[in-house]
N, C-alpha and C positions, 0 to 999 in steps of 0.2 A: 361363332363370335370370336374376334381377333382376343389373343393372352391379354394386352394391353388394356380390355373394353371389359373382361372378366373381372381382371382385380379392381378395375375402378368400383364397377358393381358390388361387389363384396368389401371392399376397403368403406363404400357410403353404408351397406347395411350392418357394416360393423360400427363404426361410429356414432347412426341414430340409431341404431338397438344398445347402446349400452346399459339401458333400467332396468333389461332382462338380465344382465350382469351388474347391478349396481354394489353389491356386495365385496365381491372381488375390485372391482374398478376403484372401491373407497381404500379398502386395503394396499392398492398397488400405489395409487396416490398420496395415502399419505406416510406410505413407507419412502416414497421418493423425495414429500417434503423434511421429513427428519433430516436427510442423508443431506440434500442438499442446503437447510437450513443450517445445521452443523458448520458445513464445510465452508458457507457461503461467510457465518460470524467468524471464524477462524483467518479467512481469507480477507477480509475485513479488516481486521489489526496490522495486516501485513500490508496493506494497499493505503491504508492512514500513515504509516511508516513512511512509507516511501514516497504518498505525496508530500508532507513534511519538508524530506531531502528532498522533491525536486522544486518543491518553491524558495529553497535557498539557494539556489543560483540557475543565470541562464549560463550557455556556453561559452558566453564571451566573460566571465568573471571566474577570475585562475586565482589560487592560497599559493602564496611562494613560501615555503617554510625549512630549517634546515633537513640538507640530506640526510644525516644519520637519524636525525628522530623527528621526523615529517607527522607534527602534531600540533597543532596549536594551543594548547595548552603547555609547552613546553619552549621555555624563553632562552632562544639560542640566534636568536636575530640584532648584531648588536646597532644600537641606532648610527653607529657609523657607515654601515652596511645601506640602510633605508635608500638615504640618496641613489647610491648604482644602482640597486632594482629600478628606482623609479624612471631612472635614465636607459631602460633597456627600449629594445627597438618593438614596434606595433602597438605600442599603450594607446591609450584614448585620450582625449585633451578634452577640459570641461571650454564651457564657454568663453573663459578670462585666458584660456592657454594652459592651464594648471594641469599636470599629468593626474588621471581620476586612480589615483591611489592611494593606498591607506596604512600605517603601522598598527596593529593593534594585540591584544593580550589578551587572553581569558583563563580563569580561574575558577575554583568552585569555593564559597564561604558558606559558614552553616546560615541556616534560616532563624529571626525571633522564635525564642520558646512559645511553641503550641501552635507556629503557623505551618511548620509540616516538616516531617524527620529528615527529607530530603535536601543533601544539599544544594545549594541553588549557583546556577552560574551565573560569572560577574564577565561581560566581555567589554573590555575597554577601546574606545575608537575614537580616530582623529578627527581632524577640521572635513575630509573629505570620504568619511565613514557613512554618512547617511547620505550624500550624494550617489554612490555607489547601490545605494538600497530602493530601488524607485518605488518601491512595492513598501516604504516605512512611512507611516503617519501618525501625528499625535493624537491619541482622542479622548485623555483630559490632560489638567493641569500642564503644564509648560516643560519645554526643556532646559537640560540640565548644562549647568554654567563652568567653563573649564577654571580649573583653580580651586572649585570649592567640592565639599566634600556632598556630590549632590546625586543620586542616581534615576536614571527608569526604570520601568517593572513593565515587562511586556506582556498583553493580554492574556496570552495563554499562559503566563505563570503566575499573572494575579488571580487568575481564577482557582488554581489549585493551590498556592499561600496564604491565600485570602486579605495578601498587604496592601495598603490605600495610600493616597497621597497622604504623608505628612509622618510617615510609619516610618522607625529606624533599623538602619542592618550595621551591625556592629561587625566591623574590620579591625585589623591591626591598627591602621593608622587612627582606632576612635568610631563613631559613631558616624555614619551617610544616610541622607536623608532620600526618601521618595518623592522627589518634584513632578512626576507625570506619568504617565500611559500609553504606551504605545501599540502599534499593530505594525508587522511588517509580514502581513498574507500569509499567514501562520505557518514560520520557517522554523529555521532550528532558534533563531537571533531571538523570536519569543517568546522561546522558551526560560529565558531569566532576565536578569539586569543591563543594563547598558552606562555608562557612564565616561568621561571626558580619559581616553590610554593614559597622559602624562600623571594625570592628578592619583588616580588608582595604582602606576610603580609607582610614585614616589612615599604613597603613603604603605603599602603592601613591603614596599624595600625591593622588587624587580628592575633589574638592572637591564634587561632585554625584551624586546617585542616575542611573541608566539607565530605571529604571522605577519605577512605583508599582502594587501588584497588589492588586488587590479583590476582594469580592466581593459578589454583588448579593443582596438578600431574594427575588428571582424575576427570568425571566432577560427578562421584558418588560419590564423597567424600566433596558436597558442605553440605547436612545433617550433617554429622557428625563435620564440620565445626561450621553449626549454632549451633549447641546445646553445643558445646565445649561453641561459646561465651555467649548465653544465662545463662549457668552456672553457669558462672563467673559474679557476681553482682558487681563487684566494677567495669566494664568494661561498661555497660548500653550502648551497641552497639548491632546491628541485622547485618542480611546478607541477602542481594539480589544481585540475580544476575543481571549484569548488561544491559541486552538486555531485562528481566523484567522489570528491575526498569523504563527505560524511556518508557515502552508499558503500565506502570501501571499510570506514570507522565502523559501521553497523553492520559489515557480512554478517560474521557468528552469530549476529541478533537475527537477522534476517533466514539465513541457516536453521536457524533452531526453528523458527515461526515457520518455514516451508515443512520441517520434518514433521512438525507436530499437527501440521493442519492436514494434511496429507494421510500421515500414519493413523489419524481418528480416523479421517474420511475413508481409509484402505478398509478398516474395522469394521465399521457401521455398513461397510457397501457391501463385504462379504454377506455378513446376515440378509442383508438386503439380497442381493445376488440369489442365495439358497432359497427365499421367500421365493421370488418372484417367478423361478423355475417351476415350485413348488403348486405355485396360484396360476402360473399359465396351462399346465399341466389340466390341473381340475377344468380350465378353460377348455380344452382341448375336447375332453373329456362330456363336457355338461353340450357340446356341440357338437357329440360326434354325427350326431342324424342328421342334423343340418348341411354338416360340411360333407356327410353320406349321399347328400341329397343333391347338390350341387355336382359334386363327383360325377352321379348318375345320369347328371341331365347334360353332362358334355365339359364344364370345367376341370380344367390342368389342374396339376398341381404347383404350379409357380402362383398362378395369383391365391391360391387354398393360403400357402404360406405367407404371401406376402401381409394378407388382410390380416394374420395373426400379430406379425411385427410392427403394422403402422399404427394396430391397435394397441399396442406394447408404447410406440412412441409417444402418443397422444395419449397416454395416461402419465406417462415420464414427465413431458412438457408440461402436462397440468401442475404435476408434484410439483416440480423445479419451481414453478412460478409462483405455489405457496408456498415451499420454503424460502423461495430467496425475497421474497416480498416480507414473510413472518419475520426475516432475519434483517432487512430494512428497515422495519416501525421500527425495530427492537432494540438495535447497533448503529445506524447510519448518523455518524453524529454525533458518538456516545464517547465523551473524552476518554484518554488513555494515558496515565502516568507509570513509566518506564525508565528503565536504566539511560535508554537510549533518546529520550526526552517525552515531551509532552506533547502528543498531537491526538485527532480524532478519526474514528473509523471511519471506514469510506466502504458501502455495498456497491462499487461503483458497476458500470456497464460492465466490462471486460470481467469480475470476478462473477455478476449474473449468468454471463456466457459460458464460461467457465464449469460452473455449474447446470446449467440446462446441458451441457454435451455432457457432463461425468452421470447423470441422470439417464439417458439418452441412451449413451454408453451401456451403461448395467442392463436397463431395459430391452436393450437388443443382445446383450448376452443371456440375458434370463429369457427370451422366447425364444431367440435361436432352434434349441434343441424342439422344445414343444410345435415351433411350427412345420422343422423338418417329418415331426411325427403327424400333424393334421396332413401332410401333403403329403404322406407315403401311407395312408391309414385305408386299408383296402377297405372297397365301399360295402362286401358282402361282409364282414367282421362289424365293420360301424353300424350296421344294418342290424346286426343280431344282438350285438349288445347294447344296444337303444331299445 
């Protein structure tokens, strides 16, 4: 019988013989759903992160902010400046002709007593601020009127403030009212207040914008963008794009969340690892007549070993699948308030994957060795000690 026709053989009677092993098969299982349930909620936090930043911006929307301290939270953009940016070459024109750009400002003020310790951000934006955001809708009360002291509360921060229309946040300039509700596809912009740039300087005392927000007629025309403004020295502004800027704002968060999800999952898979050696091993073992028997009657030892490994995978695959599912019900969805704002985890596809190969992974280093021993296990020795 051809190598190829052997392991098939023994790869199906290891799979529908597994009750004769149900023991061990539960133990390898659910030592691979821990590992991978772990790593899957860890990885989780990190994939809600990140979709957050990338539903704040497509490619074609660039933050011009100044060069020495490229942050929007810092007001170094003086509004005599606005006009140039907006007259730079490749911008986008709305429908009336108007170049789709924006001046705008953010800041953090504290929250009412007992609505949550965290401070909460105020971003202020112009006439062509929500033009720019196609992904922004209201979905209660009305928007807010430039001139008066009036703000919104974006969904994902009124869930964790727990503030409602008609609720005050007290500023320098006095007391702003909550007029409405918003959504814009739960970016970073949701994560606090939104209110009219001119009205929030004048009453705050900010003399300068934090940023300037564009958008480009195509997004290969961001290059020739920056180098227009770099050019220009009397301007001392750059250009980042904006779904960069808050993944470059959040490395060291990000940083930390790879070390940490990682370094468990390094931990957990060791033990795991020595388990599984451990259990393939007795596998080995509780089979040696068998795989004595097969020996005898003319099978190799390539398919001996391979039926050991693909039994190895298909107990892995099982795990992964209950843990990254255990870790689905459990996390997918499950808000997160963080330094770095307020989004929801995500068990998405790519972190399931992720996890099915680190499972996968282990379980083929953990038979490894044991199946090179079924397939070198001379058949008069298996013979006697059976």
């Amino acid at each position: 019988m051809a190598t190829w026709r052997q392991g098939v053989v023994l790869m199906r009677m290891d799979l529908t013989g597994w009750r004769a092993r149900v023991g061990t098969s539960i133990v390898i299982v659910l030592g691979m759903a821990c590992v991978t349930g772990v790593l899957a909620s860890t990885l989780a936090n990190r994939a809600g992160l990140i979709r957050m930043y990338d539903a704040t911006g497509d490619a074609s929307r660039v933050m011009i902010m100044a060069a020495k301290s490229p942050s929007e939270f810092n007001a170094n953009i003086l509004p005599s400046q606005v006009g140039t940016i907006l007259n730079a070459p490749g911008l986008a024109k709305g429908s009336k002709g108007e170049t789709l750009g924006d001046a705008e400002i953010r800041f953090r003020v504290l929250p009412p007593p007992g609505a949550s310790w965290r401070p909460i951000s105020v971003e202020g934006i112009g006439a062509e601020g929500i033009a720019l955001r196609q992904n922004f809708r209201l979905v209660a009360g009305r928007m807010f009127e430039p001139g008066l002291h009036e703000l919104l509360i974006g969904r994902s921060a009124q869930s964790v403030y727990g503030l409602k229309i008609g609720d005050p946040i007290l500023m320098r300039g006095g007391n702003w009212t909550v007029v409405g509700i918003f959504s814009s596809g739960g970016d970073v912009m949701e994560n606090g207040l939104v209110a009219d740039a001119l009205t929030v300087m004048s009453g705050e005392g900010i003399s300068a914008f934090g940023s300037v927000l564009v958008k480009l007629e195509r997004p290969s025309l961001f290059e020739p963008l920056k180098q227009w403004l770099i050019t220009n020295p009397a301007m001392a502004v750059g250009a980042e794009r904006q779904s960069d800027y808050y993944i470059r704002t959040a490395g060291q968060y990000l940083g930390y969340l790879n070390f940490f999800s990682f370094f468990v999952g390094a931990i957990i898979s060791i033990g795991a690892l020595l388990g599984s050696v451990n259990i393939f091993n007795a596998v080995v073992s509780s089979r040696s007549l068998e795989i004595a028997t097969f020996r005898a009657i003319g099978y190799r030892a390539l398919p001996v070993a391979a039926s050991v490994v693909v039994e190895a995978v298909a107990l892995a695959l099982a795990g992964a699948v209950a843990g990254a599912g255990g870790a689905w019900l459990l996390f997918d969805g499950r808000q997160m308030v963080t330094g770095m704002g307020i989004y929801s985890m995500s068990v998405s596809a790519p972190v399931i994957a992720l996890c099915a190969g680190w499972a996968v992974t282990l379980c083929l280093l953990g038979s490894a060795a044991p199946a090179l021993r079924a397939a070198r296990l001379p058949v008069s020795d298996a013979l006697r000690s059976s």
